[in-house]
N, C-alpha and C positions, 0 to 999 in steps of 0.2 A: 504493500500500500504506500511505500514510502517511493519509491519510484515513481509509482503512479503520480503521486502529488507535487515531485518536481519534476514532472515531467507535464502535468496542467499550470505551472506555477512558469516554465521557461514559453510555454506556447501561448500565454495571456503575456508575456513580459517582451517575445517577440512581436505580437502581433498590435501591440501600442507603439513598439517603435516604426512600424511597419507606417502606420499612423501619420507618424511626426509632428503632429499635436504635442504627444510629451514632451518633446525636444523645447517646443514652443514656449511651454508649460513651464520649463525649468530656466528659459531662456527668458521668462519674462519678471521671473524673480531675480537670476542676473545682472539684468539690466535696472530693473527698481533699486535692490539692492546698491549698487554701485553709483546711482543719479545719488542717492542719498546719500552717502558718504562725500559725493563731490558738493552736492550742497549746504549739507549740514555740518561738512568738518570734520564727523567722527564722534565715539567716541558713543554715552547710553543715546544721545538724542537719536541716533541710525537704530538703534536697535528697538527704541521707544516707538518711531512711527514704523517701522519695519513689522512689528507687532500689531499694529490698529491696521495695518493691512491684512498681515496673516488672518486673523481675528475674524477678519468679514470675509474673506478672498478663499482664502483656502475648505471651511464646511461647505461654502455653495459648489464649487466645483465638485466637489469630493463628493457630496450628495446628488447631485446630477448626475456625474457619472455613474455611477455607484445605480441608480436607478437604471439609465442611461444603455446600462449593459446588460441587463435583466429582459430587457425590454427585445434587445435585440438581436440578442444569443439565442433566443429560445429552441430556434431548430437546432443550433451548436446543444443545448442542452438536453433536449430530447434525444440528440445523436447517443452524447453521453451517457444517459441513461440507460440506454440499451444494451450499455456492453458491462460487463462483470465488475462496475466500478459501484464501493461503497459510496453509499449519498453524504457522509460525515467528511471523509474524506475529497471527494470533486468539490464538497462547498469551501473548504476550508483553503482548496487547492486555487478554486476561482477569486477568492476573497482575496487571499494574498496575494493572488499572480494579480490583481486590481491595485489594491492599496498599498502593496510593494514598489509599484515604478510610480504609484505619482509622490509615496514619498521619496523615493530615491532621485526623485526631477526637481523636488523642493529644495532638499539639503543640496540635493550638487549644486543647482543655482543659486543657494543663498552662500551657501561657502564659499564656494570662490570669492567673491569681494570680500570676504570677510574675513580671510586667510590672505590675500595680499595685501589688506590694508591694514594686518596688524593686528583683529581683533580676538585671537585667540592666545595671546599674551598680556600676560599681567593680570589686571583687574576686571576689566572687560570679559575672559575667559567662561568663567562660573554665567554670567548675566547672557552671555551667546548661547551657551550651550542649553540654557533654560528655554530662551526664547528657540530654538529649532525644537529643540524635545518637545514644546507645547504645539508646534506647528505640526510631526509628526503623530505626536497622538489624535491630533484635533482629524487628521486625514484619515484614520482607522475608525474615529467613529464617526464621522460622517462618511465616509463610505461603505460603514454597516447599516446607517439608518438609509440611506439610498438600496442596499439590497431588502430591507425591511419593505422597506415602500414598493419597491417593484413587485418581490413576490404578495404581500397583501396586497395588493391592486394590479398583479398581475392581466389580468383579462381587461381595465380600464384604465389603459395607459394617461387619458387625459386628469383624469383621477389620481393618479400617482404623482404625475408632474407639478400638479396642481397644489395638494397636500405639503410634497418634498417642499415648494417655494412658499407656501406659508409656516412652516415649519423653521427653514431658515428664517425669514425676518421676523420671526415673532423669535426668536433665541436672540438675534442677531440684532436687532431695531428695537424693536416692541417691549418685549421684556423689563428692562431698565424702567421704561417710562411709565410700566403698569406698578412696577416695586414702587415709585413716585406717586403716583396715585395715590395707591395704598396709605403711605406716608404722610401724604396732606391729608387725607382725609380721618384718618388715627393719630395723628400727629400728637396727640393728649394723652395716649396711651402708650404703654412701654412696649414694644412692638420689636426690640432689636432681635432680640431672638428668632421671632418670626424672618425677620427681615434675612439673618443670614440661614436660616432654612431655606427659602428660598432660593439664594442666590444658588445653592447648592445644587438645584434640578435644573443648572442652565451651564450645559459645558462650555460654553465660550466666555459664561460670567466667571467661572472657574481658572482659567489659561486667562483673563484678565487681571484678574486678581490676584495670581499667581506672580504674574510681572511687575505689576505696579508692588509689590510688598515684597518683592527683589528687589524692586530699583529703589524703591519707598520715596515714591512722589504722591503723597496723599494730597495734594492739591488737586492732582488726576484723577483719584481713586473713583471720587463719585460719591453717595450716599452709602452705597452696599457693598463698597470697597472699604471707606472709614471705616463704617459697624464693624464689617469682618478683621479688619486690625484689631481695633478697641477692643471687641468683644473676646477674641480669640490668641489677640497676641501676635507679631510677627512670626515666630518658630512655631507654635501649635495652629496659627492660623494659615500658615505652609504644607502643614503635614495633614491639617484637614482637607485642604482643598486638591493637594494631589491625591492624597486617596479617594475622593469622589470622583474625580478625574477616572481615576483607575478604575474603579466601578465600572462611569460613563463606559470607559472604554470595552468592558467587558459585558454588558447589557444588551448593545445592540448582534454583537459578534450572537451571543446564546439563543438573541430572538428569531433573528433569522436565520440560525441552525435549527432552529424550531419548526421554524414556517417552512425550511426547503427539504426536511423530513416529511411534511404530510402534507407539499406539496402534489398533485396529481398535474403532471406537466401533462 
C-alpha cells in the first residue's frame, strides 16, 4: 500500500507541474515577496505584511482547489476505484499529492527572497520560520475543507463552489467584524472569555494571532488578539492557539476521510 500511495502522490505532483499554474503559484509569492523587501527595507515589516497576504491569499486558493479537483477527477477517481486500491489509502495519496506541491510552490517562493536577503539569520530566523509554518498549515487545511466541500456537494458543483466562497470570507472578512458586534452590543458584560473561544473556531484568526504575539504589535492585534494576550498570556496564549491550529488541521483531513469512505462514486 505504501507504493501504491507514492506512486498516486508522484502522478498528482507530476500532473500540476504539467499545469504550470504551480510554477505560477510559487512565482507569485517570489515576486511579492521580494517587491517587499525592496520597498519596505527588511526586516519584521516584510514578514508582517507578507502575512496579511498569506492570511487571505493562501485558504482561498487552497480551498478552491482543493474542491477544484474533486470536481474534476471524478472519472480519474472512479478509474481508481476499480482497481484493488484501499479507499484510506488513494485519499490520503490524493490529499497529499494536492496539498504537497502547493505547499512546496509557497515555501520555495517565499524562501528564496528570504534567504538572499538575509532573513534566516539572527533574529528574524524564529519570526520567518513561524510565519511559513502558518502559511503551510493554513494550505493543509484549506485544502481539506475544499475536499470536504466537493465530496459533500459532490453531485452540485455550483453548490460546492458557492458554500467553499462563503466559507472563506466569512473566516477571512466576516468573522472579526461579527466578534465586534458581539462586543458592542455586551460590551457591559464580561464576555473575554467568550471572546477568545471564539477566536479559536477560526483558523486564520488562529495563524493571526499566532504572528502578531510573535512579533507583539498589539496595536495590530485587534480586539480578539488583545483578549487573547491578556487573557492567556504571550507563552500559554502561543501554545493555545497552535494546538487549535493542530486540531484545525486534523478535523478536516478525518472529515473527508469520512465522507470519501461512504462515498458511492
Amino acid at each position: 500500500m505504501i507504493a501504491v500511495y507514492y506512486q498516486i502522490v508522484r502522478n498528482e505532483f507530476q500532473t500540476l507541474l504539467r499545469a504550470r499554474w504551480l510554477i505560477g503559484y510559487g512565482l507569485i509569492f517570489l515576486l511579492l515577496t521580494d517587491t517587499l523587501f525592496r520597498f519596505t527595507g527588511g526586516g519584521a515589516e516584510v514578514l508582517v505584511s507578507l502575512s496579511n497576504v498569506i492570511l487571505l491569499f493562501i485558504p482561498l486558493i487552497s480551498m478552491l482547489y482543493g474542491i477544484l479537483f474533486i470536481y474534476q477527477s471524478r472519472d480519474y477517481l472512479e478509474l481508481l476505484l476499480t482497481q484493488p486500491v484501499n479507499r484510506e489509502t488513494l485519499y490520503w495519496g490524493l490529499f497529499t499529492g494536492i496539498s504537497g506541491p502547493l505547499t512546496s510552490a509557497f515555501l520555495a517562493g517565499t524562501t528564496l527572497p528570504l534567504i538572499w536577503h538575509g532573513n534566516f539569520s539572527g533574529e528574524p530566523a524564529m519570526q520567518t520560520v513561524l510565519v511559513l509554518g502558518i502559511g503551510a498549515i493554513l494550505t493543509f487545511i484549506f485544502t481539506g475543507l475544499g475536499f470536504v466541500m466537493g465530496l459533500a456537494y459532490y453531485e452540485e458543483k455550483i453548490k460546492g463552489f458557492g458554500y467553499s466562497l462563503m466559507i472563506w470570507l466569512f473566516m477571512a472578512v466576516i468573522y472579526d467584524g461579527l466578534i465586534l458586534l458581539l462586543i458592542f452590543l455586551l460590551g457591559d458584560y464580561p464576555i473575554e472569555t467568550g471572546v477568545v473561544g471564539l477566536t479559536m473556531l477560526n483558523p486564520i484568526d488562529l495563524g493571526r494571532i499566532l504572528i502578531l504575539l510573535e512579533f507583539d504589535i498589539s496595536a495590530l492585534m485587534g480586539y480578539t488578539g488583545a483578549v487573547f494576550s491578556q487573557f492567556l498570556g504571550s507563552l500559554k496564549g502561543m501554545l493555545t492557539a497552535s494546538f487549535m491550529l493542530v486540531l484545525w488541521l486534523i478535523l478536516p483531513m478525518w472529515l473527508g476521510l469520512r465522507l470519501f469512505r461512504k462515498k458511492d462514486f
